[in-house]
BALOBA-1460 file (C-alpha; in Angstrom, 3 decimals):
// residues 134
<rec num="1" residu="x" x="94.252" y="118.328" z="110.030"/>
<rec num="2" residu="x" x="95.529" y="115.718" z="107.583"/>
<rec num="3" residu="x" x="94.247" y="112.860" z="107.426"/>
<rec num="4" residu="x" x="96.365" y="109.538" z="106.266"/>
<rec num="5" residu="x" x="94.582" y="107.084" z="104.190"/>
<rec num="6" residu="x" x="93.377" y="105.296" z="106.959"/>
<rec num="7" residu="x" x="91.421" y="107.898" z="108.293"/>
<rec num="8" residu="x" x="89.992" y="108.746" z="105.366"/>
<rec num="9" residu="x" x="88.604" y="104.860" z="105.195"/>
<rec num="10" residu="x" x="87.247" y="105.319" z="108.911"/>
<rec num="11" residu="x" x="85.504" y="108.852" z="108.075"/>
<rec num="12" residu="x" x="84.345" y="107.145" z="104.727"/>
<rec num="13" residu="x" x="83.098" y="103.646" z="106.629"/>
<rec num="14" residu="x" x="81.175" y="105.951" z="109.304"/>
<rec num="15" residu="x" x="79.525" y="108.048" z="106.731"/>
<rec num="16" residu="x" x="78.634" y="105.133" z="104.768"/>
<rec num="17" residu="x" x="77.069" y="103.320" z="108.143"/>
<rec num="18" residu="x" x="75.120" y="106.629" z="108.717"/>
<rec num="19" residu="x" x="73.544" y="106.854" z="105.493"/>
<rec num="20" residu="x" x="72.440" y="102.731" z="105.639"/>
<rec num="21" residu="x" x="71.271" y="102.986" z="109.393"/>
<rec num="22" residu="x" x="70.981" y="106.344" z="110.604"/>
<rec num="23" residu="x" x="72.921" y="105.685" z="113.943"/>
<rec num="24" residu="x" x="76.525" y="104.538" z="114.143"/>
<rec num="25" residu="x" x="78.973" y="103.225" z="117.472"/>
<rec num="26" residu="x" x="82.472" y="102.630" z="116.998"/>
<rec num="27" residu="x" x="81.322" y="98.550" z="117.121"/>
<rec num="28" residu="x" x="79.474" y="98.783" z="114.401"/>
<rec num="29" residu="x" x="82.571" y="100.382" z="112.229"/>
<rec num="30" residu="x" x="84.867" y="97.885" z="113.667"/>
<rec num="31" residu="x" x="82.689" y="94.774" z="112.259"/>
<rec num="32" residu="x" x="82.290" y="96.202" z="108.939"/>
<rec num="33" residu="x" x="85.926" y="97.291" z="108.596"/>
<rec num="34" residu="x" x="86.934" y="94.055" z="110.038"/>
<rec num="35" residu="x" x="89.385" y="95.868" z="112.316"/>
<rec num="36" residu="x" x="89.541" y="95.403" z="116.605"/>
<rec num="37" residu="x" x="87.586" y="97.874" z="118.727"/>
<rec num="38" residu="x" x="90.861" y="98.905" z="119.976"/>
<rec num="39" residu="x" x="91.991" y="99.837" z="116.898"/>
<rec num="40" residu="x" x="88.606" y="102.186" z="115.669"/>
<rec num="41" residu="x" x="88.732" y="103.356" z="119.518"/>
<rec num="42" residu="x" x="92.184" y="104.557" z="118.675"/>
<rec num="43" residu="x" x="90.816" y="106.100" z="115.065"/>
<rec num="44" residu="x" x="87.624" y="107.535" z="116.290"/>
<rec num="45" residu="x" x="89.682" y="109.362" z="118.973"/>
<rec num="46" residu="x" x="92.268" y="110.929" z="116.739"/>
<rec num="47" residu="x" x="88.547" y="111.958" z="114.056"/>
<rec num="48" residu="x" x="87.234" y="113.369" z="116.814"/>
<rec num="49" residu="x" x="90.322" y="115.730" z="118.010"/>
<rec num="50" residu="x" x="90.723" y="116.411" z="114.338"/>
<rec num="51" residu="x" x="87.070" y="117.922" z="114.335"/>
<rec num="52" residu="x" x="85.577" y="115.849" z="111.663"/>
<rec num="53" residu="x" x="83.716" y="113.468" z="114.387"/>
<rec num="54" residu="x" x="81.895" y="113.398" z="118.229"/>
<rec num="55" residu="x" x="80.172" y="111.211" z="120.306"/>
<rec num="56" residu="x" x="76.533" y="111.662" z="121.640"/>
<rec num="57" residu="x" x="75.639" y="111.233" z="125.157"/>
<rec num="58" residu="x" x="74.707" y="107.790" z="123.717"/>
<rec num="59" residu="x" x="78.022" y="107.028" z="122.346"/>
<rec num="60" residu="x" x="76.722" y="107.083" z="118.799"/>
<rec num="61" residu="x" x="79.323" y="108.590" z="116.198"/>
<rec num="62" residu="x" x="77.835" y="112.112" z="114.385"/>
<rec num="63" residu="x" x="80.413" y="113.934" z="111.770"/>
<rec num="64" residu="x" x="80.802" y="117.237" z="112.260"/>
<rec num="65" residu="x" x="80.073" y="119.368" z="108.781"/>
<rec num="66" residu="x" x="83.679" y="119.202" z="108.135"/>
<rec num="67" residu="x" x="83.696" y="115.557" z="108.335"/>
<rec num="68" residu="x" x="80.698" y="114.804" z="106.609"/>
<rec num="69" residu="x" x="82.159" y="117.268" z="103.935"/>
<rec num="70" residu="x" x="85.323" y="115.252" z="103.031"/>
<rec num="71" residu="x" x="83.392" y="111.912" z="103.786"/>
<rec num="72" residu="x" x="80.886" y="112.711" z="101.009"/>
<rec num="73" residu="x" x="84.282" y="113.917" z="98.489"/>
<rec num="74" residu="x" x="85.576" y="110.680" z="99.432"/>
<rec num="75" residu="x" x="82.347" y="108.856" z="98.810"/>
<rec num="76" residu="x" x="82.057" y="110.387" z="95.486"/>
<rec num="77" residu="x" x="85.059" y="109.192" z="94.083"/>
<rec num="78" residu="x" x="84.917" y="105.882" z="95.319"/>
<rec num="79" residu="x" x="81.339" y="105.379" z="93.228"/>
<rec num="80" residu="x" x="82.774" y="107.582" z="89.913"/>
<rec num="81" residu="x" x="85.601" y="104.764" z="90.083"/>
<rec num="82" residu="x" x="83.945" y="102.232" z="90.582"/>
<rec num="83" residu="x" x="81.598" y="103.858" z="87.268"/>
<rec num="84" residu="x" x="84.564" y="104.495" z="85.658"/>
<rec num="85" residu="x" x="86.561" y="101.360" z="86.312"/>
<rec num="86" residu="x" x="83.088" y="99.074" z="84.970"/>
<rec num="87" residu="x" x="82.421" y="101.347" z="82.033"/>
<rec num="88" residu="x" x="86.098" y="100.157" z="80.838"/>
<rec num="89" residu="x" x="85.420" y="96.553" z="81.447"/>
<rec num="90" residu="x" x="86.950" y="96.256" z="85.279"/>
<rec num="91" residu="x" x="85.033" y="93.526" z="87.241"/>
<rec num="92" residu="x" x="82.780" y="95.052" z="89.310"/>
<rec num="93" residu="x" x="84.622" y="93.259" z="92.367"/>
<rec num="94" residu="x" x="88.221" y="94.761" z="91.027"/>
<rec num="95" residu="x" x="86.918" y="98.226" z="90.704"/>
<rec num="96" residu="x" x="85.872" y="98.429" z="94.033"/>
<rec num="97" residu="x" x="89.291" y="97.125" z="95.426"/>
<rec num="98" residu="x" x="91.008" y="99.617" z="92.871"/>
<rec num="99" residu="x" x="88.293" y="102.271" z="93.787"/>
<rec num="100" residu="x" x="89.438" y="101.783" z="97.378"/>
<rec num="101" residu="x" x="93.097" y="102.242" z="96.702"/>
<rec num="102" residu="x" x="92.852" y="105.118" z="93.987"/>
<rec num="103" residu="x" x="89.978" y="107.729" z="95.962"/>
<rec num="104" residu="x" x="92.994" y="108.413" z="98.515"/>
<rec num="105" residu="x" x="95.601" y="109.657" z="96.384"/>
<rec num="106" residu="x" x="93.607" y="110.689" z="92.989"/>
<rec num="107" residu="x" x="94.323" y="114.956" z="92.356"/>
<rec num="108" residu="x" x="90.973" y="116.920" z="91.684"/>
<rec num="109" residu="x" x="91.959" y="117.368" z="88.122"/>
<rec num="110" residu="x" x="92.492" y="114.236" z="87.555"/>
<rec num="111" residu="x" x="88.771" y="113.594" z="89.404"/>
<rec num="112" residu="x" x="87.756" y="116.266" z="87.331"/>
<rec num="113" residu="x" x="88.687" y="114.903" z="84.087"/>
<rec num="114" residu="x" x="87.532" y="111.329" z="84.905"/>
<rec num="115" residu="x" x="83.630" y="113.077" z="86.086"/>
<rec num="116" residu="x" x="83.721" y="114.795" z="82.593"/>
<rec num="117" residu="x" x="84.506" y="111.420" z="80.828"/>
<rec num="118" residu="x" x="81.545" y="109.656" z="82.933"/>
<rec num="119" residu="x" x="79.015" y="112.548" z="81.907"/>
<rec num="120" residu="x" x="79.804" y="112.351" z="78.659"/>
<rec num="121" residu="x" x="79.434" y="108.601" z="78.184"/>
<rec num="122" residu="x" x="76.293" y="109.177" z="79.905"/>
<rec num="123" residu="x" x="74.987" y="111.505" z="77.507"/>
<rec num="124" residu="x" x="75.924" y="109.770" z="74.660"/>
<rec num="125" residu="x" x="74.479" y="106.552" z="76.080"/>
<rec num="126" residu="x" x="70.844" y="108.963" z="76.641"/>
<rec num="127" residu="x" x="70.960" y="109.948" z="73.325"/>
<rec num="128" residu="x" x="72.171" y="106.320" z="71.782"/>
<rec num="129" residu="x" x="68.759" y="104.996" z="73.186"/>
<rec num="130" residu="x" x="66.535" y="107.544" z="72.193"/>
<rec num="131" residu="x" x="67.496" y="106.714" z="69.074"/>
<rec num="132" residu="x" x="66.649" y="102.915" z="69.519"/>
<rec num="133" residu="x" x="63.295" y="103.734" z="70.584"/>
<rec num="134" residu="x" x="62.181" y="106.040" z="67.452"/>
C-alpha cells in the first residue's frame, strides 16, 4: 500500500509514542499530533487495512513488522536531517520543521549521500579531538 505523507506522519507519531511510553491509543496520537479523534480514527483505520497497524483487545495501537519497518526508515531520516540541517547552521527549531517536510519525499540516494556526509563529519570531528587531547 502507499502511503501519502500523512500517513507516513501517523505511522511515524505512533512509533515515536511507542518507543517514549510503551503503549499507545489513538487519543494519545491525536493530542500529540494536535489533530481530532475523528480524524486519527479515520487514519488508524486506513494503517490498519494497509497492514502496517492493529488494535489489541485493549484498544492499544501495535505496528505490525511492516509498519514498524517504514516507521523506523522514516524515523531515521527525520533525526539525519535534523543532524544534517544543525551541522550546516539550521536552527535546531527550523530543522525539525524542514526535517518534517523533507523525510517524505527525500530518494534513498539522496538519503544515502546525505548519511555518508554525516559519517564523515563525524569521523573527522573523532579524530579533530583526539588530536586536542594529545
Amino acid at each position: 500500500m502507499l502511503l501519502k505523507e500523512s500517513g507516513e506522519m501517523y505511522l511515524e507519531t505512533v512509533y515515536i509514542l511507542l518507543q517514549e511510553r510503551g503503549a499507545v491509543r489513538s487519543v494519545d496520537v491525536a493530542k500529540r499530533m494536535g489533530f481530532s479523534g475523528a480524524s486519527v480514527c479515520r487514519a488508524m483505520r486506513i494503517l490498519q487495512d494497509g497492514g502496517y497497524l492493529r488494535q489489541d483487545k485493549n484498544k492499544r495501537l501495535l505496528l505490525t513488522e511492516a509498519g514498524e519497518a517504514r516507521a523506523r526508515k522514516l524515523y531515521e531520516r527525520h533525526e539525519l536531517l535534523i543532524s544534517f540541517l544543525t551541522a550546516i547552521g539550521v536552527s535546531e527549531a527550523a530543522a525539525s520543521a524542514d526535517a518534517c517536510k523533507l523525510e517524505h519525499y527525500m530518494s534513498e540516494e539522496t538519503f544515502r549521500a546525505i548519511r555518508r556526509q554525516m559519517e564523515a563529519l563525524k569521523k573527522k570531528d573523532a579524530a579533530g579531538a583526539a588530536d586536542l587531547s594529545r
